[in-house]
N, C-alpha and C positions, 0 to 999 in steps of 0.2 A: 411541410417538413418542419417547418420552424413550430408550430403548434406541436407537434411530438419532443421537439428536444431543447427549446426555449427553458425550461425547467430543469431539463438535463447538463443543459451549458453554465446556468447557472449555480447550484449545487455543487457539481462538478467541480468546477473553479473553485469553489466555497470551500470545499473537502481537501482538495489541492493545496490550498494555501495554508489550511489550519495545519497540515500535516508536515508542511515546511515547517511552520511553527514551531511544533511540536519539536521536529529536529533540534532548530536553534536552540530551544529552552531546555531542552534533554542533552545537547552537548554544551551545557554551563553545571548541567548538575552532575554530569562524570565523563570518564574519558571517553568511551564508545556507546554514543547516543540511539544506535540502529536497533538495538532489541527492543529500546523502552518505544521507541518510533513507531516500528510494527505493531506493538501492542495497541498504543493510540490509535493506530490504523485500524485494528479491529473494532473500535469504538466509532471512529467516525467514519468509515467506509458505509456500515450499515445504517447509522444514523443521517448519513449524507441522499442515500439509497432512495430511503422511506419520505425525508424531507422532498425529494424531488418527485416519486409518484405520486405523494398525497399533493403536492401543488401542481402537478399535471392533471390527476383526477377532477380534483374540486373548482379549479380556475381554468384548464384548456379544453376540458371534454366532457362538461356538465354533469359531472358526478360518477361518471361512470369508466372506467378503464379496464382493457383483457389481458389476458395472462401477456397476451405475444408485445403490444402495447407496454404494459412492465415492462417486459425483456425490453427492448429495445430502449426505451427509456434507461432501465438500469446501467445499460451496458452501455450507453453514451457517459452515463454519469461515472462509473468507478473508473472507466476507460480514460477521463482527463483526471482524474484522482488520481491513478497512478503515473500519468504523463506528467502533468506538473508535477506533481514532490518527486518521481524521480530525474525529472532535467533539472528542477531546482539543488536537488543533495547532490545533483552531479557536477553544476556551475559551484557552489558551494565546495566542495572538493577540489575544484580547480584551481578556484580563486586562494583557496587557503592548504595548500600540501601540507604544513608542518601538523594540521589538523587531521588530513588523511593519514600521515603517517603515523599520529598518538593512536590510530584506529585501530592502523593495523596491526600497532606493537601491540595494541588491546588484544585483537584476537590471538597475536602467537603466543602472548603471555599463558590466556586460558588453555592454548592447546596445550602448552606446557607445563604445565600446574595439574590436566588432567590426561597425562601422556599413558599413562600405566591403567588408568580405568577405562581410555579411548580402545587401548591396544589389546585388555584384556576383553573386549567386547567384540570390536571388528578384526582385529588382527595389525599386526606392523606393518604390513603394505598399503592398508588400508588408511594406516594414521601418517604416512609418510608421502600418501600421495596428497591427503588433506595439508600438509604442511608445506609441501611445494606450491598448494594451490594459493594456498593463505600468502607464500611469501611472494608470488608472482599475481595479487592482487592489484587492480587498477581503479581507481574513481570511478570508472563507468560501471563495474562488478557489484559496488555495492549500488550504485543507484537503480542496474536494471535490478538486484537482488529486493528493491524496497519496493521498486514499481510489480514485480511480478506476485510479490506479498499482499499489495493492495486491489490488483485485479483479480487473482484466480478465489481469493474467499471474496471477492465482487459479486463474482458469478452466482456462486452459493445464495448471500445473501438478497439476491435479485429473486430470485427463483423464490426462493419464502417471502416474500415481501409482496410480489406480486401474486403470489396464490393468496394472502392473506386479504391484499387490499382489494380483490378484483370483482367487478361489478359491472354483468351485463345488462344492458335494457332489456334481453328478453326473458 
């Protein structure tokens, strides 16, 4: 077991922490850190992915890896990628409210500013139940929001990663 995911544990965690990172350094450079976050997240989810089958390939299974093998490696890896940075953004959020709260004035400000283009698009029930949502936001909201951002384009990028790198002995 540990020859499948020895690679995965470690990337993983790797991926995890940069993407804390990213949070930290992205909430010094504006108020609501979480979009530039995600975005980083698209960078190093895939990048975290690929690192971890090509050192599963090349170092635990003598060169060779299969699609299901990928999978299952991928999906250990983006799977603590978004466990750590979202329990991390979520103890962060804890630890620091006046921080969650600049967040969340972040978001009601935007909804505010684009009330009339929101409502001419979806309609006013629509933008009013967004705005309920937004004001009855919790720390754990955005962190499962950041973790389920880093898993579900996981999956995607697992699947082409492992069709690309995959290599049977026969």
């Amino acid at each position: 077991m540990s020859k499948y995911f020895g690679s995965a544990y470690q990337f993983g965690t790797l991926g995890g922490i940069l993407s804390l990172v990213a949070f930290g350094v992205m909430s010094w450079l504006q108020t609501d850190p979480t979009n530039l976050s995600l975005i980083f997240g698209y960078v190093i989810t895939p990048v975290s992915i690929f690192l971890a089958l090509k050192y599963f390939k090349d170092y635990s299974n003598n060169g060779y890896i299969s699609f299901s093998e990928g999978m299952s490696v991928g999906f250990v890896t983006y799977l603590i990628i978004g466990l750590i940075s979202g329990l991390g953004i979520w103890i962060i959020l804890l630890v620091f409210p006046d921080f969650f709260e600049s967040i969340k004035a972040s978001k009601l400000e935007v909804l505010d500013s684009s009330k009339e283009t929101i409502i001419g698009q979806v309609g006013e029930e629509s933008f009013q139940s967004t705005l309920t949502s937004v004001k009855a936001m919790v720390p754990f909201d955005i962190a499962l929001n950041d973790s389920i951002w880093k898993i579900i384009p996981g999956l995607f990028f697992s699947i082409i990663i492992s069709i690309i790198l995959r290599k049977n002995p026969n």
